[in-house]
Steps between C-alpha positions, in 0.01 A plus 500: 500500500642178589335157637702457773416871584114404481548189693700662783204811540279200508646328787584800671139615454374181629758454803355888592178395460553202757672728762223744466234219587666353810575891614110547472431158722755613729331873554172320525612263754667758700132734502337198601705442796456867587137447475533229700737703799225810469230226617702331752578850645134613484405151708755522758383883577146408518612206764685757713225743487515857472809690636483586902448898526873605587488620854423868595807646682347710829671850527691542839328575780474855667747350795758440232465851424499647799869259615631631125396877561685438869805311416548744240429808731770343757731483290496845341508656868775244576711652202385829508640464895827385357547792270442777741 
């Protein structure tokens, strides 16, 4: 092999080793800031309080039936009226 060979892996080796050290800050910076969100998230729902219960929707009425049933009754006779 030759020096400058040996000297090259070396600094590549070393300038790898660098970029692998500040990647490993960076991804434990970044879960600490998740961390952090999670928490802030987790306060701000406890300061709201729990979620209203969403709002029961009320069937229609036996009136709305009974207009339905007649509108629809009308205007079947109507057409049937119109056919014959």
């Amino acid at each position: 092999m030759y020096r400058d060979d040996d000297a090259a892996r070396a600094a590549r080796a070393s300038a790898l080793i660098d970029e692998i050290a500040e990647l490993e800050r960076q991804k434990l910076q970044q879960a600490t800031m998740e961390q952090r969100l999670d928490a802030a998230k987790r306060e701000l729902s406890t300061l709201h309080g729990p979620a209203p219960a969403p709002a029961r929707e009320k069937p229609p009425s036996l009136l709305a039936h009974v207009l339905v049933f007649g509108a629809t009754a009308g205007a079947a006779y109507l057409g049937y009226t119109l056919l014959i």
